[in-house]
HTML snippet that shows the backbone in 3Dmol.js (N, CA, C, O; Angstrom):
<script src="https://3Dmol.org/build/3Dmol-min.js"></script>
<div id="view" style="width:600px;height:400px;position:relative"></div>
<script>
const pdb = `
ATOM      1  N   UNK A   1     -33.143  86.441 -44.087  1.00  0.00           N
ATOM      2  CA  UNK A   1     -32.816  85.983 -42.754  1.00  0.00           C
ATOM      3  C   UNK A   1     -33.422  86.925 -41.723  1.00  0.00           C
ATOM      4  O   UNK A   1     -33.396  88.154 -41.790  1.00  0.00           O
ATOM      5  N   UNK A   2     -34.128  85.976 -40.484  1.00  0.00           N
ATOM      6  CA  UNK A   2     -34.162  87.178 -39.373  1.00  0.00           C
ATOM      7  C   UNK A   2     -33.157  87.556 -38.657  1.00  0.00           C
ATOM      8  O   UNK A   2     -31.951  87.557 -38.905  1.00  0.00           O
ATOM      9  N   UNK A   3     -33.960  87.995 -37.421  1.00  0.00           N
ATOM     10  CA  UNK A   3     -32.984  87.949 -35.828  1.00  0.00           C
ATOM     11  C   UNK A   3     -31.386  87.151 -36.013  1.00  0.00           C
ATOM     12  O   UNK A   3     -31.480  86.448 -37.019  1.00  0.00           O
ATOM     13  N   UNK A   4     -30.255  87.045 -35.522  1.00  0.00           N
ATOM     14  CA  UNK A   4     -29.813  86.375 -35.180  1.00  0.00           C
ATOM     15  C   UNK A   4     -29.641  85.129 -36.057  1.00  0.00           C
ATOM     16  O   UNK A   4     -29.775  83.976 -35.649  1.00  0.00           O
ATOM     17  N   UNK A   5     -29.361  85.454 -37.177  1.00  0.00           N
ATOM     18  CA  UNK A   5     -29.507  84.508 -38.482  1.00  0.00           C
ATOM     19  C   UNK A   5     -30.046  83.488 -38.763  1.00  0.00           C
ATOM     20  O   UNK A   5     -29.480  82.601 -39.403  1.00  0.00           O
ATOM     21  N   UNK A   6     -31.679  83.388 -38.186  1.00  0.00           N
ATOM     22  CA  UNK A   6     -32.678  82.579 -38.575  1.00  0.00           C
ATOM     23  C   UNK A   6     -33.255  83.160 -39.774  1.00  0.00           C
ATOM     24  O   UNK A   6     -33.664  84.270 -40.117  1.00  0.00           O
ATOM     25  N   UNK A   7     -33.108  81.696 -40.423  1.00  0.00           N
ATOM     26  CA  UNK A   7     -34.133  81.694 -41.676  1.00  0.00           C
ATOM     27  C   UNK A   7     -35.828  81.450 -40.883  1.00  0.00           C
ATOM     28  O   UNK A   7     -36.191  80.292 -40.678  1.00  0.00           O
ATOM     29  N   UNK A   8     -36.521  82.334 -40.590  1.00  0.00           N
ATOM     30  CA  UNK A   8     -38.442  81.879 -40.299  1.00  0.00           C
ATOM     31  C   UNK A   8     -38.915  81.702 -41.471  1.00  0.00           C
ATOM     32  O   UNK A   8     -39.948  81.043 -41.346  1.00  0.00           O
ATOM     33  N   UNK A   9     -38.670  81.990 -42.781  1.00  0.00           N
ATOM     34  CA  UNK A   9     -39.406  81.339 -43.947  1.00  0.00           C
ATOM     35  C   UNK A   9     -38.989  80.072 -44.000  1.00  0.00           C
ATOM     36  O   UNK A   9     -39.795  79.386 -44.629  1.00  0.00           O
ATOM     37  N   UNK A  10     -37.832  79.317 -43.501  1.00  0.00           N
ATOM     38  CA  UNK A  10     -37.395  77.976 -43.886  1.00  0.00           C
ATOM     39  C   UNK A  10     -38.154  77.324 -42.685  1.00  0.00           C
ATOM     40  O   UNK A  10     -38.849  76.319 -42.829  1.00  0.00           O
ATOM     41  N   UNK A  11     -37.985  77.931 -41.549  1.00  0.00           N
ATOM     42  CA  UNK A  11     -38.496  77.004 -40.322  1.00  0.00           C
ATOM     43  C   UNK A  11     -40.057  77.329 -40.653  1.00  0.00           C
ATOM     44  O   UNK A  11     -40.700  76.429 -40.113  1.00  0.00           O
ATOM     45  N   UNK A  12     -40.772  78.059 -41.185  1.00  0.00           N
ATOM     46  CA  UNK A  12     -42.375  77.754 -41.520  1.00  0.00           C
ATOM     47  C   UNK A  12     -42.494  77.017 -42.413  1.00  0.00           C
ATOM     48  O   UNK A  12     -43.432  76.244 -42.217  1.00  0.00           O
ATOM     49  N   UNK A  13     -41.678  76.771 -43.908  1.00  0.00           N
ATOM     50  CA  UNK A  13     -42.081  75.850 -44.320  1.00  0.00           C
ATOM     51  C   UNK A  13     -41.974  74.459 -44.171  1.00  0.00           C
ATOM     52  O   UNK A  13     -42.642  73.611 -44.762  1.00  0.00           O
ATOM     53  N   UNK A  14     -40.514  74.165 -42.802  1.00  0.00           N
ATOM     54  CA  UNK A  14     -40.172  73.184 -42.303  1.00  0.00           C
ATOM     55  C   UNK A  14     -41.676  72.271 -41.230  1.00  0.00           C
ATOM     56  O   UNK A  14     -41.877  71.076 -41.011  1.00  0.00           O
ATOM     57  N   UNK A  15     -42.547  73.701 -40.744  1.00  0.00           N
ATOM     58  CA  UNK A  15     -43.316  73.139 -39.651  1.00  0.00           C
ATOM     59  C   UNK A  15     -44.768  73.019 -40.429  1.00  0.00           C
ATOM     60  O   UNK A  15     -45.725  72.911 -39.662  1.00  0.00           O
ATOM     61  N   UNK A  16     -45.114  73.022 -42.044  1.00  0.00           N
ATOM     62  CA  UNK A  16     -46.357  72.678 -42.680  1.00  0.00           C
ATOM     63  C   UNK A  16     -45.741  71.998 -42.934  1.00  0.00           C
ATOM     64  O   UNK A  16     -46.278  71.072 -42.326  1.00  0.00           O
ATOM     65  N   UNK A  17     -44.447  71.319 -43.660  1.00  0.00           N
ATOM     66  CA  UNK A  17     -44.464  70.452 -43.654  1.00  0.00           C
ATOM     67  C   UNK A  17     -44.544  68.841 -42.610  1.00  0.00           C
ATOM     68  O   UNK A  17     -45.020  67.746 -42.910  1.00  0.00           O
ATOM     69  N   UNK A  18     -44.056  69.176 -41.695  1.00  0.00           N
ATOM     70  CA  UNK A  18     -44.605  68.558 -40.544  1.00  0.00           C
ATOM     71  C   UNK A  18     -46.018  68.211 -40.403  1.00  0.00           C
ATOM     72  O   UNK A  18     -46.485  67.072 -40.374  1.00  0.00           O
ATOM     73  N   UNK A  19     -46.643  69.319 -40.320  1.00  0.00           N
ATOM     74  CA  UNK A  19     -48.265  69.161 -40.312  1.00  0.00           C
ATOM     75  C   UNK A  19     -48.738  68.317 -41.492  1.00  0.00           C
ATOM     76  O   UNK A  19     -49.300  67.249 -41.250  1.00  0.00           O
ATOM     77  N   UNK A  20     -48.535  68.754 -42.872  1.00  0.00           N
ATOM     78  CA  UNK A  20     -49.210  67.980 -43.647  1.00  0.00           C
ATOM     79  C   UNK A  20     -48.442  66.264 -43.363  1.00  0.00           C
ATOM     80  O   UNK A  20     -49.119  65.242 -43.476  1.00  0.00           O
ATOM     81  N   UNK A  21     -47.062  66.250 -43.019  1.00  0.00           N
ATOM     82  CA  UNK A  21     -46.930  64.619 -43.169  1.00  0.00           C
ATOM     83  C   UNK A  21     -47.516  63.691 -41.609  1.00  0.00           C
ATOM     84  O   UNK A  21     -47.725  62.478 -41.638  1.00  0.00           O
ATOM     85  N   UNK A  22     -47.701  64.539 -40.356  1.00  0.00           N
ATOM     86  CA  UNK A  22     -47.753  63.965 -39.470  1.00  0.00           C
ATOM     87  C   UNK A  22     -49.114  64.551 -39.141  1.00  0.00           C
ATOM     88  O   UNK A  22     -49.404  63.709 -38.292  1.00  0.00           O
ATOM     89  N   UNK A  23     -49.893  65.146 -39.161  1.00  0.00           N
ATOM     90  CA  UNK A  23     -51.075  65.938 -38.441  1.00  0.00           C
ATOM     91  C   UNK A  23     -51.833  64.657 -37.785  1.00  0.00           C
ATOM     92  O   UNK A  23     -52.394  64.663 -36.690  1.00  0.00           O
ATOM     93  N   UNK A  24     -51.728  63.487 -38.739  1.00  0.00           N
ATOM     94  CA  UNK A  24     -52.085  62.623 -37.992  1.00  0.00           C
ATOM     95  C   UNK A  24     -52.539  61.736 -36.174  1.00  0.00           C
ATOM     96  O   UNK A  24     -53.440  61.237 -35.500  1.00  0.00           O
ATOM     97  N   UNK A  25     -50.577  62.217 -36.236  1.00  0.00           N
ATOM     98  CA  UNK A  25     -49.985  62.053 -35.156  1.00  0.00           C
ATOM     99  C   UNK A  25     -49.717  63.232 -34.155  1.00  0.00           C
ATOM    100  O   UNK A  25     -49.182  62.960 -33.080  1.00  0.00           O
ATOM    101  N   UNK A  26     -49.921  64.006 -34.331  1.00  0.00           N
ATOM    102  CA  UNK A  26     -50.093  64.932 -33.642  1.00  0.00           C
ATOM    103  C   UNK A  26     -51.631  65.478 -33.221  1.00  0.00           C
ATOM    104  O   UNK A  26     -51.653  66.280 -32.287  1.00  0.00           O
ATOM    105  N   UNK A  27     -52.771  65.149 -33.764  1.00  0.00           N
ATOM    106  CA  UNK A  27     -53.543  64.979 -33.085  1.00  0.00           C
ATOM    107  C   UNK A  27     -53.791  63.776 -32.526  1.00  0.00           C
ATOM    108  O   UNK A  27     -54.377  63.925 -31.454  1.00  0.00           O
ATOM    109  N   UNK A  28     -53.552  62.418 -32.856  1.00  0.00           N
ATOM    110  CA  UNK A  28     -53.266  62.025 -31.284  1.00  0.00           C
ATOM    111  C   UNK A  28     -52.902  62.252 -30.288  1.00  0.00           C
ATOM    112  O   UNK A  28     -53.367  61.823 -29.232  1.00  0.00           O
ATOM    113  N   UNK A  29     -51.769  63.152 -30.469  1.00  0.00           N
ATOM    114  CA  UNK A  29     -51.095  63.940 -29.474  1.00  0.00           C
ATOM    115  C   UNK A  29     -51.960  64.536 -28.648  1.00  0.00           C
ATOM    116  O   UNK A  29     -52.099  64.312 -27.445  1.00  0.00           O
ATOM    117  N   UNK A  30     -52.677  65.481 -29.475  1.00  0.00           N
ATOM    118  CA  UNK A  30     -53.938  66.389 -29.019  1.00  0.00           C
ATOM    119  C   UNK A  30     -54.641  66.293 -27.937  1.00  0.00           C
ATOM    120  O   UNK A  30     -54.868  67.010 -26.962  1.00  0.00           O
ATOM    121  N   UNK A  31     -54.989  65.098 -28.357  1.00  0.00           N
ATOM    122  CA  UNK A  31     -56.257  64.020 -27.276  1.00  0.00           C
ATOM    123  C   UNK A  31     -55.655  63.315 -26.832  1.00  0.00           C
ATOM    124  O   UNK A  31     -56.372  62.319 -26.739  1.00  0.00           O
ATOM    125  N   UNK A  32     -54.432  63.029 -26.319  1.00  0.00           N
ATOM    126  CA  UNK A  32     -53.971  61.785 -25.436  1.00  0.00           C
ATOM    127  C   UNK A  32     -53.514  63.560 -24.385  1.00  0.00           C
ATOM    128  O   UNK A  32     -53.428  63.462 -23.161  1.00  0.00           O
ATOM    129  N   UNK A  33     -53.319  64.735 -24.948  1.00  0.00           N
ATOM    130  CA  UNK A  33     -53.166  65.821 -23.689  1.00  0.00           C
ATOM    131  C   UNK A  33     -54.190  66.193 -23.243  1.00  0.00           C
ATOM    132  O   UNK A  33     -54.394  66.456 -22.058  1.00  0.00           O
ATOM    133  N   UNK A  34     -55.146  66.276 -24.341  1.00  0.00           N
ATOM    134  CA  UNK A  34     -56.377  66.774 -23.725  1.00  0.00           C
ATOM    135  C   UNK A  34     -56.908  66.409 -22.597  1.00  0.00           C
ATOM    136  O   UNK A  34     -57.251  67.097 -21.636  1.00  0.00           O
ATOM    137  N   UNK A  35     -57.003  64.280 -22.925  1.00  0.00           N
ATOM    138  CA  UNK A  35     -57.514  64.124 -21.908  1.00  0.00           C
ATOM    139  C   UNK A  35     -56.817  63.636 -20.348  1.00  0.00           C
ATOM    140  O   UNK A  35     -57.416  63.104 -19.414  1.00  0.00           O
ATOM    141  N   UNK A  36     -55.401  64.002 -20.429  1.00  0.00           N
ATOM    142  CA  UNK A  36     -54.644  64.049 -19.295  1.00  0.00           C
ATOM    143  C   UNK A  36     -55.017  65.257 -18.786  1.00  0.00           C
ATOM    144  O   UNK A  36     -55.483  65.057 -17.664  1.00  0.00           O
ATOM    145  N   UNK A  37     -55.041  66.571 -19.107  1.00  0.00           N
ATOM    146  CA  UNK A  37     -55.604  67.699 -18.362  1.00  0.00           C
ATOM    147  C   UNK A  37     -56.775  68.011 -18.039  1.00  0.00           C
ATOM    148  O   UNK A  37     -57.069  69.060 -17.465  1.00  0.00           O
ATOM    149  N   UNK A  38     -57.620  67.067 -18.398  1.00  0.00           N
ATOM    150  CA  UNK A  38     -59.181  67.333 -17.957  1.00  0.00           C
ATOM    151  C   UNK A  38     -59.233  66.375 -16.820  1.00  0.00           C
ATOM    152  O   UNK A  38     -59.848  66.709 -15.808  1.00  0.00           O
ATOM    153  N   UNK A  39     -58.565  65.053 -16.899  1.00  0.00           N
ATOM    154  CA  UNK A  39     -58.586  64.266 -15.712  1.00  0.00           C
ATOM    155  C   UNK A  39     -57.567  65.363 -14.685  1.00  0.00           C
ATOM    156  O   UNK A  39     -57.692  64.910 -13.547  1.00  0.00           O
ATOM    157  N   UNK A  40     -57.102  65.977 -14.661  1.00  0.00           N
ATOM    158  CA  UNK A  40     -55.676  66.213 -14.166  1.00  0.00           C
ATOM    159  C   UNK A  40     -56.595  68.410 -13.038  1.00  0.00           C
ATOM    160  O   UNK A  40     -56.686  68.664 -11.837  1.00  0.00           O
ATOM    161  N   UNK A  41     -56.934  69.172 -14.125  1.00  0.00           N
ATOM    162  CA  UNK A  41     -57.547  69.853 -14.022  1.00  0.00           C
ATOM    163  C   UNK A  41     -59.071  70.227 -13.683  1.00  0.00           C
ATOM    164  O   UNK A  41     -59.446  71.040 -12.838  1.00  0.00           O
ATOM    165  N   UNK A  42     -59.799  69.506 -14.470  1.00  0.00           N
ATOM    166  CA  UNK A  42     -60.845  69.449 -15.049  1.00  0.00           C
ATOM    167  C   UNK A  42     -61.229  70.488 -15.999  1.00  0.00           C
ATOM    168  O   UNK A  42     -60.460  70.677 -16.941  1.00  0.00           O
ATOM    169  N   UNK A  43     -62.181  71.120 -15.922  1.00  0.00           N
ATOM    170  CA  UNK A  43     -62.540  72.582 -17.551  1.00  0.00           C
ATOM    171  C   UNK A  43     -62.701  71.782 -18.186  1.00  0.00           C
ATOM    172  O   UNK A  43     -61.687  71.865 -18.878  1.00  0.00           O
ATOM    173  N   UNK A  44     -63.477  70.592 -18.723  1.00  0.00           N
ATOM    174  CA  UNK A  44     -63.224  69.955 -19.843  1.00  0.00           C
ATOM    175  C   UNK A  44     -63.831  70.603 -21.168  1.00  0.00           C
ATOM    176  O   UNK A  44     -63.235  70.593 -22.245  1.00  0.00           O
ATOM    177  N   UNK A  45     -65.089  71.166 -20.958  1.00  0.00           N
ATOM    178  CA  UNK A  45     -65.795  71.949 -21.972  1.00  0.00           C
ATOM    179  C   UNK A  45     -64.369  73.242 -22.650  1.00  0.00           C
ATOM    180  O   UNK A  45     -64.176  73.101 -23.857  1.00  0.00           O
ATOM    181  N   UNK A  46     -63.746  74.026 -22.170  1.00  0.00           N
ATOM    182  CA  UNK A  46     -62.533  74.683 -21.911  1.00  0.00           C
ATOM    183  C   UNK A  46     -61.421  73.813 -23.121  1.00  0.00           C
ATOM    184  O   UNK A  46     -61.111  74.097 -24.278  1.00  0.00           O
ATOM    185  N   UNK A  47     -61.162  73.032 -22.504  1.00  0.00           N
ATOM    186  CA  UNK A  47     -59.831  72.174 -22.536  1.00  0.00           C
ATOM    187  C   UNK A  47     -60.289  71.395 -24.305  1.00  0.00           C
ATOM    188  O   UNK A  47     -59.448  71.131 -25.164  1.00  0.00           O
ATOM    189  N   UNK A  48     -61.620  71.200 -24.427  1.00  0.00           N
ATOM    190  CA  UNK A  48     -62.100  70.679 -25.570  1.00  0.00           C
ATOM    191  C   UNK A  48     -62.570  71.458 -26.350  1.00  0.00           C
ATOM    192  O   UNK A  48     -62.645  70.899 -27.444  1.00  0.00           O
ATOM    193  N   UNK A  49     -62.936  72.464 -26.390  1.00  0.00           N
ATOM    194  CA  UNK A  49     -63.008  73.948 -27.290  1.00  0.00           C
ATOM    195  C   UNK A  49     -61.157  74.058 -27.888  1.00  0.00           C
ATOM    196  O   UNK A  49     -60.844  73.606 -28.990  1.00  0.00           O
ATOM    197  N   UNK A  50     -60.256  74.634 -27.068  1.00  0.00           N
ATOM    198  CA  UNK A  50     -58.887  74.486 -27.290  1.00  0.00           C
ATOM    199  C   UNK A  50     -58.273  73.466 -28.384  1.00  0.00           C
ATOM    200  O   UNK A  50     -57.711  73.760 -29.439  1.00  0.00           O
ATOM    201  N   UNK A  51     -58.550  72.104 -27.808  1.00  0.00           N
ATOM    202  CA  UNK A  51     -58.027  71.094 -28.915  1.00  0.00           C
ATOM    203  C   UNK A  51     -58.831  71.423 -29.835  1.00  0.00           C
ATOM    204  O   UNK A  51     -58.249  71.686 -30.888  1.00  0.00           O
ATOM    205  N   UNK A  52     -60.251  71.542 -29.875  1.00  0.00           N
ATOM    206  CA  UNK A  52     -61.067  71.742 -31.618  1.00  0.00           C
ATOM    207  C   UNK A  52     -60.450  72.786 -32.274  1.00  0.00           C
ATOM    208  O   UNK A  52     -60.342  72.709 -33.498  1.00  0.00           O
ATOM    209  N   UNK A  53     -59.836  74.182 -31.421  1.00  0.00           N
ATOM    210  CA  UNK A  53     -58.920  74.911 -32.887  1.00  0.00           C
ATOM    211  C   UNK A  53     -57.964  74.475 -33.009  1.00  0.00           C
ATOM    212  O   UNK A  53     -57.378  74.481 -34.092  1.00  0.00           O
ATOM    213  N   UNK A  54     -57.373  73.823 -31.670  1.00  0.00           N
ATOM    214  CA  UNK A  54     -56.026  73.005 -32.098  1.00  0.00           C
ATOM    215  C   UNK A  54     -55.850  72.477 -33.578  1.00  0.00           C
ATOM    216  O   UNK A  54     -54.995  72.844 -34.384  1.00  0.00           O
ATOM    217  N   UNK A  55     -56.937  71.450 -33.775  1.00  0.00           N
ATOM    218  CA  UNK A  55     -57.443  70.492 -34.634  1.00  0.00           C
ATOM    219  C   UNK A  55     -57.545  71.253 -36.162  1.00  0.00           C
ATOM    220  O   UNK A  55     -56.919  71.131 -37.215  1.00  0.00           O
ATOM    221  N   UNK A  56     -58.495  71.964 -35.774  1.00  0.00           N
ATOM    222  CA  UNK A  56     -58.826  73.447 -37.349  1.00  0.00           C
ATOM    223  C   UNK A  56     -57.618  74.010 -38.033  1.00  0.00           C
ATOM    224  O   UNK A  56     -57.566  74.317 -39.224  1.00  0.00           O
ATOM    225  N   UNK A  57     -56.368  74.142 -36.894  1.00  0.00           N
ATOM    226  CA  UNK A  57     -55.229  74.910 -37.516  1.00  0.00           C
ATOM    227  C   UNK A  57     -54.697  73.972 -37.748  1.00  0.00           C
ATOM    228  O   UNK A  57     -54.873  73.882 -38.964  1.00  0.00           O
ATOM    229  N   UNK A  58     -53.897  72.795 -37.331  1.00  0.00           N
ATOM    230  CA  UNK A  58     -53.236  71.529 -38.357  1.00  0.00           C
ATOM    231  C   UNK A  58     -54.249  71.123 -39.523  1.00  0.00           C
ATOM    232  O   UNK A  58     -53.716  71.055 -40.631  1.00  0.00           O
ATOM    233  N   UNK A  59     -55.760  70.811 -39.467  1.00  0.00           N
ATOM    234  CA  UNK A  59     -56.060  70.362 -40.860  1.00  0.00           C
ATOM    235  C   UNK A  59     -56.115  71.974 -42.276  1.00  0.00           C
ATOM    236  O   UNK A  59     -56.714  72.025 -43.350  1.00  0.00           O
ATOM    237  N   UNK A  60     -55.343  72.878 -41.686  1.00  0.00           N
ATOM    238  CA  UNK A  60     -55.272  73.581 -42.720  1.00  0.00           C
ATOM    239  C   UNK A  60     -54.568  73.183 -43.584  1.00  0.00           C
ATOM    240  O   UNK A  60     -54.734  73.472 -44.769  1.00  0.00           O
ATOM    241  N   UNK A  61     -53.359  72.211 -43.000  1.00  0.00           N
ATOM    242  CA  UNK A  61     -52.238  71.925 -43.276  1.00  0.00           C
ATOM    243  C   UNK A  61     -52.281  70.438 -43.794  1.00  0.00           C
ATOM    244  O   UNK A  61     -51.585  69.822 -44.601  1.00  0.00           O
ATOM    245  N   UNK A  62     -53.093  70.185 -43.214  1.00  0.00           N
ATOM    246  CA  UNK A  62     -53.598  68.252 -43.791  1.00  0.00           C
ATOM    247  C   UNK A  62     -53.666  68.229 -44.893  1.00  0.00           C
ATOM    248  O   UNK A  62     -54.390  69.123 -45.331  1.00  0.00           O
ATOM    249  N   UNK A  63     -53.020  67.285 -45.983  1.00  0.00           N
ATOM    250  CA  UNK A  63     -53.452  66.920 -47.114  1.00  0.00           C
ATOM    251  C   UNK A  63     -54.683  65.485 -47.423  1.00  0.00           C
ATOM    252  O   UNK A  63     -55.132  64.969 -48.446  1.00  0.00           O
ATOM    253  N   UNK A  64     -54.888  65.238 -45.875  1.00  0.00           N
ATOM    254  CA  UNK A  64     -55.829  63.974 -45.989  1.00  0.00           C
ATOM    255  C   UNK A  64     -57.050  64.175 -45.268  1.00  0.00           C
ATOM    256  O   UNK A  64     -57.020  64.988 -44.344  1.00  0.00           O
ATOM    257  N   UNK A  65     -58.230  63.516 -45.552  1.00  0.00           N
ATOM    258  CA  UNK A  65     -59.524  64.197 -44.725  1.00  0.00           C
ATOM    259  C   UNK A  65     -59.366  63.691 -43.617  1.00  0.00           C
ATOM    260  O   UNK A  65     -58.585  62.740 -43.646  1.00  0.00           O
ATOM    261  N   UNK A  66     -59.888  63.986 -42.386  1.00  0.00           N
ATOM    262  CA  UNK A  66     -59.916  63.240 -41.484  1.00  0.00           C
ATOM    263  C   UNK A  66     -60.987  61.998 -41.654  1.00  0.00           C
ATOM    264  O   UNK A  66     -61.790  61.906 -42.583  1.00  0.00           O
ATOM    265  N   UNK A  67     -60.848  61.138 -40.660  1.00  0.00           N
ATOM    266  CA  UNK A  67     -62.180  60.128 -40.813  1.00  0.00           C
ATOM    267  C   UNK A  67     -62.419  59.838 -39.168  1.00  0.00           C
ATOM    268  O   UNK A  67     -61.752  59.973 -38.143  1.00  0.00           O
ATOM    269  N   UNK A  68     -63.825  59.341 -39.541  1.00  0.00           N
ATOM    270  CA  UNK A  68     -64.744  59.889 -38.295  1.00  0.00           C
ATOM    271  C   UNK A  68     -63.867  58.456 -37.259  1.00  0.00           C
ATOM    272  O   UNK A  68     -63.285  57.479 -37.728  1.00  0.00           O
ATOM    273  N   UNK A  69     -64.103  58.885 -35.487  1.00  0.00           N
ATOM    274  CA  UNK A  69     -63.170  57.855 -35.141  1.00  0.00           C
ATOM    275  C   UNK A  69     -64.376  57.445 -34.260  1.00  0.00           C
ATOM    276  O   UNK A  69     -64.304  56.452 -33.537  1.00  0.00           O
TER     277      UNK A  69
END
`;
const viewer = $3Dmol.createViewer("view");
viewer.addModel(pdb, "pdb");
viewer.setStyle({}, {cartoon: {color: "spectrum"}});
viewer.zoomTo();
viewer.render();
</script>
């Protein structure tokens, strides 16, 4: 247990699991924010570098390939 009687080994394996069942959906997520803050901000070169590691660190976690969209 940590801090304040959190289990962080249970809540990390709680949040790959997340990733591997949803990564899906959460990069939709990705790009439906992305491109609200580039309309919203602009930086898009910025803002689209960001989501691509976004992207790199959930498919660590992906058990499915992506496919091209």
């Amino acid at each position: 247990m940590g801090a304040m009687g959190i289990d962080f080994d249970a809540l990390k394996n709680k949040a790959e699991e997340a990733l591997r069942e949803h990564g899906d959906k959460i990069e939709d997520g990705l790009d439906k924010a992305s491109e609200f803050a580039k309309e919203k901000f602009g930086h898009g070169d910025q803002i689209d570098s960001v989501t691509g590691k976004a992207k790199d660190f959930i498919n660590k976690y992906d058990e499915t390939p992506d496919e091209p969209k």
